[in-house]
N, C-alpha and C positions, 0 to 999 in steps of 0.2 A: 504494500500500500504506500501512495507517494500522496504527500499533502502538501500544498501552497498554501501560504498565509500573505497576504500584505494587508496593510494597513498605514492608516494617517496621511491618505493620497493630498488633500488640501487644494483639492480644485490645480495642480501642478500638471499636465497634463503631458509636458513633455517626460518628466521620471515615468509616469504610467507605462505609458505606450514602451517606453525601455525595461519595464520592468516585466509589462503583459508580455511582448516579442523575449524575452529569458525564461518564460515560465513556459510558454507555451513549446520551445524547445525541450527545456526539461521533460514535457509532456504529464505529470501528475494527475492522478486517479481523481480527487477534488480540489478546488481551490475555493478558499475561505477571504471574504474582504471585508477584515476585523474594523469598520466602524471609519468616521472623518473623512467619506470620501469627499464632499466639500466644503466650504467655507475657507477663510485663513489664506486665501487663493485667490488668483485671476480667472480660473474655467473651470468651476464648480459643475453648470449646465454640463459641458462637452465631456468631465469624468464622470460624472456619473450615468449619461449617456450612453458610453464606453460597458463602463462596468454591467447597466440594462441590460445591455445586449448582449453580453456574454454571459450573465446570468438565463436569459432567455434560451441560447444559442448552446453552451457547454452545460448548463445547470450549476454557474457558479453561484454560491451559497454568499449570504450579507449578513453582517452582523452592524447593528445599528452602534452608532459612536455619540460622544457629547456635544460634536461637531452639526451632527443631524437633531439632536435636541435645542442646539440654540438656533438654527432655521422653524423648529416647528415652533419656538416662542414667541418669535416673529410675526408667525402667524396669529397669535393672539390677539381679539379685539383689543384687549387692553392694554399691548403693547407701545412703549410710548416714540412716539413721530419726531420728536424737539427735544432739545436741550440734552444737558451733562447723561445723563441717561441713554439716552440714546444714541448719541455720541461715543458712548463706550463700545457699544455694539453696532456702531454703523457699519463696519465689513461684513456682520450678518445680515444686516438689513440689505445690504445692496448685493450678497450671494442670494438671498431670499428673494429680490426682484429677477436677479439672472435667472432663476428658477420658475421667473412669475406666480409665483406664491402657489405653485401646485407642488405639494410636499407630503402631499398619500401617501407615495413609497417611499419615505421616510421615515412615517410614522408606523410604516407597514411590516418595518426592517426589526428581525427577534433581539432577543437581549443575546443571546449565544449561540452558536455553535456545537456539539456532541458528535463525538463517533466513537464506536466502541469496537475495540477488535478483535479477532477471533478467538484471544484469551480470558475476554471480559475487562482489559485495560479500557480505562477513558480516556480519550484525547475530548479538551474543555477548550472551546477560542472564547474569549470576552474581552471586549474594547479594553477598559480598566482593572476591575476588581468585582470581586460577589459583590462589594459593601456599594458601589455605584460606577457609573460611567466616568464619572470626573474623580475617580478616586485610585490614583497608579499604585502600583507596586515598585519597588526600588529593593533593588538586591541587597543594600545595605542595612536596609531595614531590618530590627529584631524578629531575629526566625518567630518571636510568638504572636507579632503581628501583622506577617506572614501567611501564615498556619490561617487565621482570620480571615484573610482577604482570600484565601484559594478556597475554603471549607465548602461545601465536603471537598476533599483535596483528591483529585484526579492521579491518572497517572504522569499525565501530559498539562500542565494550566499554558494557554499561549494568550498575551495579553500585551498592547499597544499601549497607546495614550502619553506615556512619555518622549517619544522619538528617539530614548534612547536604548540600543541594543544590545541585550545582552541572553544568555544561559547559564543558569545556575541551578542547583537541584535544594529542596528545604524538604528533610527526612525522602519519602519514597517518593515525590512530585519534582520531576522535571518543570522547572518554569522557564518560558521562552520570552522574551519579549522581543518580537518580530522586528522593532523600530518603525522609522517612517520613509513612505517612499516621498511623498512631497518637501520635508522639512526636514530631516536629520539635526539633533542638537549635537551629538557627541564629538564638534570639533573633526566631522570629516563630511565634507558635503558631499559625498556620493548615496544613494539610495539604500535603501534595505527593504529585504522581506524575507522570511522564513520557509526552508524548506524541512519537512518530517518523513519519518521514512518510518514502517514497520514491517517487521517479516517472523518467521518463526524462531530462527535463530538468535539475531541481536537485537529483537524487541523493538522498542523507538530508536531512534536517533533524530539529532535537529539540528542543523546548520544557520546560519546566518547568513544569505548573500549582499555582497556588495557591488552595487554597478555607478559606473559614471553614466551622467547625461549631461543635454544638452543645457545650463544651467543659465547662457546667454539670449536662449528663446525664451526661457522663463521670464527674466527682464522682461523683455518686448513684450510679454503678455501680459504685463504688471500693464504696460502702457497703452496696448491697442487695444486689450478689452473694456480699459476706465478703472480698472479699479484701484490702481497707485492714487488719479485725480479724487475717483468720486468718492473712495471707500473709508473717508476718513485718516485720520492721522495716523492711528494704527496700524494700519496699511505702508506706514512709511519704515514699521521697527519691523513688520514679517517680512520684507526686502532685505534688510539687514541680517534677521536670522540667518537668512536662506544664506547670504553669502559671507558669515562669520560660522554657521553651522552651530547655532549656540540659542537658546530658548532665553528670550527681551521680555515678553510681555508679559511672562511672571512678576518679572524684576521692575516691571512697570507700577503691576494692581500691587504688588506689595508697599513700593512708594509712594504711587501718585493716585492711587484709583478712590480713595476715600475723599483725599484735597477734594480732586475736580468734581468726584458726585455731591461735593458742598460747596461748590462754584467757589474754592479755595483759591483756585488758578485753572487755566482753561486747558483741555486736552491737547492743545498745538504745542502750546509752549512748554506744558509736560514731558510732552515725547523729545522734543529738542531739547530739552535736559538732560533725558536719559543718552540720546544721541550724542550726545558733547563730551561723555564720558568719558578717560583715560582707553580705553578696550573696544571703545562702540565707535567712536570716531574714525579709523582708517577704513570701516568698512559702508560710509555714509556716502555720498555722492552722488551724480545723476543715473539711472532716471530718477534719482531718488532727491533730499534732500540734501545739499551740502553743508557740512556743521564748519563752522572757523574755528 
């Protein structure tokens, strides 16, 4: 049995298409697409698109991410249109318009993943963790809470949400975290997604691949689809991740996310602070903003 996992695509559509042309070589029995296929991106519409149809087409399998829950907030009547609020999440708001607010298959997408093999092993995919979608796993975290986030614990837990990759095992559970093909934090901007392998002899096995793409059309798409101009400020630090390979917009809501939702200082000049930084600055400039 061969199993693909990617996850955390982010509307990046040139890593997709590099990562779907590696898999489909591989040729694997299922492939599993653990969750964020858009938002955080320039081509939400066109991945997920992609992904439709090859769910259609091979019966590749979705697993719904956090990413597809803050589109389906969007859709909320009481969603707010103005100000600091809204502002925060205006790159949802404007992947939610690329979508034109039709997000069915969204909200249509399971919380996991299961397959079980011919020994009675589980292999488990989930975006995050049992405890929620916005809640990672970190391999340095205490084996006992751990144990928590995997429970009932599988043989196999494969789990996204962070971008960053890795395998480690806590007591008899293999835990994989596939990484991300759109956004990699781990300081190497090439892609990742997870392959799993089982047979009778050596049981599971799981790798981690890395591919280069095309990282310079992603630019371009930052600018020909609108959403570096329309998509908010925010829009100007996921630029910078992409090409420092390092997660900003943590290091944002932990700083600035309170100020601005009490109209403390405005989201623009927020983000150009964090941009200004000593480690964020060589990686600013056009199409992006330039920091002095």
């Amino acid at each position: 049995m061969k199993i693909a996992v990617l996850s955390d695509i982010h509307g990046n559509l040139p890593a997709l298409k590099t990562a779907v042309a590696d898999i489909d070589a591989w040729q694997p029995d299922r492939v599993v697409v653990n969750g964020d296929i858009v938002n955080r991106g320039p081509l939400s519409l066109d991945c997920l698109r992609l992904i439709r149809q090859r769910r259609q087409q091979d019966g590749w399998r979705l697993v719904r991410g956090n990413h597809e829950d803050y589109l389906l907030e969007c859709d909320r009547p009481d969603a707010p249109k103005s100000g600091p609020e809204y502002e925060v999440m205006q790159f949802a708001h404007w992947a939610y318009n690329q979508l034109n607010g039709d997000v069915a298959a969204l909200a249509a997408m399971p919380e996991q993943f299961q397959w079980f093999a011919p020994d009675g092993s589980e292999f488990r995919v989930v975006h995050a963790s049992m405890k929620s979608r916005r809640w990672g796993i970190h391999y340095k975290m205490p084996l006992a809470e751990q144990r928590k986030l995997i429970a009932p614990a599988p043989a196999v837990f494969v789990t996204g949400h962070t971008h960053l990759p890795h395998i480690h095992t806590v007591d008899e559970t293999l835990i994989v975290n596939a990484g991300s093909v759109g956004a990699s934090f781990d300081w190497d901007r090439q892609l990742s997604y997870g392959r799993f392998t089982w047979d009778e002899d050596d049981g599971w096995q799981a790798e981690i691949v890395r591919l280069a793409y095309d990282i310079e059309q992603v630019e371009k798409d930052y600018v020909e689809s609108g959403f570096l101009r329309e998509a908010g400020a925010l829009a100007q630090l996921m630029l910078v991740e992409l090409r420092k390979a390092r997660g900003l917009i943590y290091r944002w809501a932990h700083t600035y996310e309170k100020a601005v939702l009490a109209g403390e200082i405005d989201i623009e000049t927020s983000v150009r602070k964090l941009m200004a930084e000593e480690d964020v600055r060589p990686f600013t400039g056009p199409p992006g903003w330039t920091i002095e």
